[in-house]
C-alpha positions in Angstrom: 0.0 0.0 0.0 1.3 4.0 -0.7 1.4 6.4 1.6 -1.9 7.6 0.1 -3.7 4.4 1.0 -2.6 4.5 4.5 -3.9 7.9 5.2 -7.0 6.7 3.3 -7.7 3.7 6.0 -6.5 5.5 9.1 -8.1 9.0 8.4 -11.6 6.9 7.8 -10.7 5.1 10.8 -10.3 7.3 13.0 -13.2 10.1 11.5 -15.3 6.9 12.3 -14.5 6.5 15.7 -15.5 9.8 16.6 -18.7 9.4 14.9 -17.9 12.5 12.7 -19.7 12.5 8.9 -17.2 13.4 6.4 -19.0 16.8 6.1 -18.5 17.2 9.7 -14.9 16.4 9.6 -15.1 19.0 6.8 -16.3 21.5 8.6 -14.2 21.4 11.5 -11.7 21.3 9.9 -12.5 24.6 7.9 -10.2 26.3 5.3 -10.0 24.5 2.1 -11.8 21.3 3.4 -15.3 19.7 1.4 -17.2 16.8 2.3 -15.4 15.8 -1.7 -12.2 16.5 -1.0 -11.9 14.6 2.7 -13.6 11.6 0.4 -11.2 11.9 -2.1 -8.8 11.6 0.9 -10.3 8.2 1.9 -10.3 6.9 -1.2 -6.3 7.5 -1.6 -7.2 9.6 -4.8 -5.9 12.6 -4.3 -2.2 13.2 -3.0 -2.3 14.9 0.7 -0.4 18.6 1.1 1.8 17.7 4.4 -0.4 21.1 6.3 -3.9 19.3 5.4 -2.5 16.3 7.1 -1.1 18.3 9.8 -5.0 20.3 10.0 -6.7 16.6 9.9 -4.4 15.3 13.0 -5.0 18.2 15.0 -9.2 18.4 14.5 -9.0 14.4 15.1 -6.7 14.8 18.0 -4.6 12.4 17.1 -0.7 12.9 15.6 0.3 13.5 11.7 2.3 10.0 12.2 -1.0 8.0 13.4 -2.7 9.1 10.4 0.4 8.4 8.0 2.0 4.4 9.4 1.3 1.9 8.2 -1.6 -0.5 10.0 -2.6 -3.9 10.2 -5.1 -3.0 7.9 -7.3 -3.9 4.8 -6.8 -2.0 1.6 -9.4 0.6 1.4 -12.6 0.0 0.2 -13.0 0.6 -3.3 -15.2 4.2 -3.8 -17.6 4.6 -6.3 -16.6 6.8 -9.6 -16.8 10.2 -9.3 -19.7 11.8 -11.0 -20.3 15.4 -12.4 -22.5 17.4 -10.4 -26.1 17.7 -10.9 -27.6 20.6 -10.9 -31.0 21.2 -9.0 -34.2 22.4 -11.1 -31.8 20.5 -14.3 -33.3 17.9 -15.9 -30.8 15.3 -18.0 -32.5 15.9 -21.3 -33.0 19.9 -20.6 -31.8 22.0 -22.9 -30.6 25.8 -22.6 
């Protein structure tokens, strides 16, 4: 597993244990943060910036190492494929 994948498991391991939502985490978090990007996160997608991971330790209360070693853990589940957005009051045949 990358470095990616075990901040994937651990961060949606330990957002779990609080009981936070990811839009929760998201919010506490604050700054730059989305409900999509902390997903992203847990499904090792996007690379992590080293201050995010530093901002993620801290709301979780846990250290930037705990969220980074390596576990006895299962590879992350696999996420769904990301979709474009819909757009309220849009219908998929609509035209402009």
């Amino acid at each position: 597993m990358s470095k990616y994948q075990y901040l994937a498991v651990n961060l949606r391991a330990f957002r779990a244990a609080y009981l936070l939502s990811q839009a929760g985490l998201a919010a506490r978090a604050g700054g730059p943060f989305s409900q999509t990007y902390i997903s992203q996160l847990e499904c090792g997608r996007w690379p992590h910036r080293p201050e995010h991971v530093s901002t993620l330790a801290r709301v979780l209360g846990v250290s930037e190492s705990a969220l980074l070693r390596k576990r006895n853990a299962k590879r992350p589940q696999p996420c769904p494929p990301v979709r474009a957005p819909r757009h309220a009051g849009v219908s998929a045949g609509a035209t402009a």
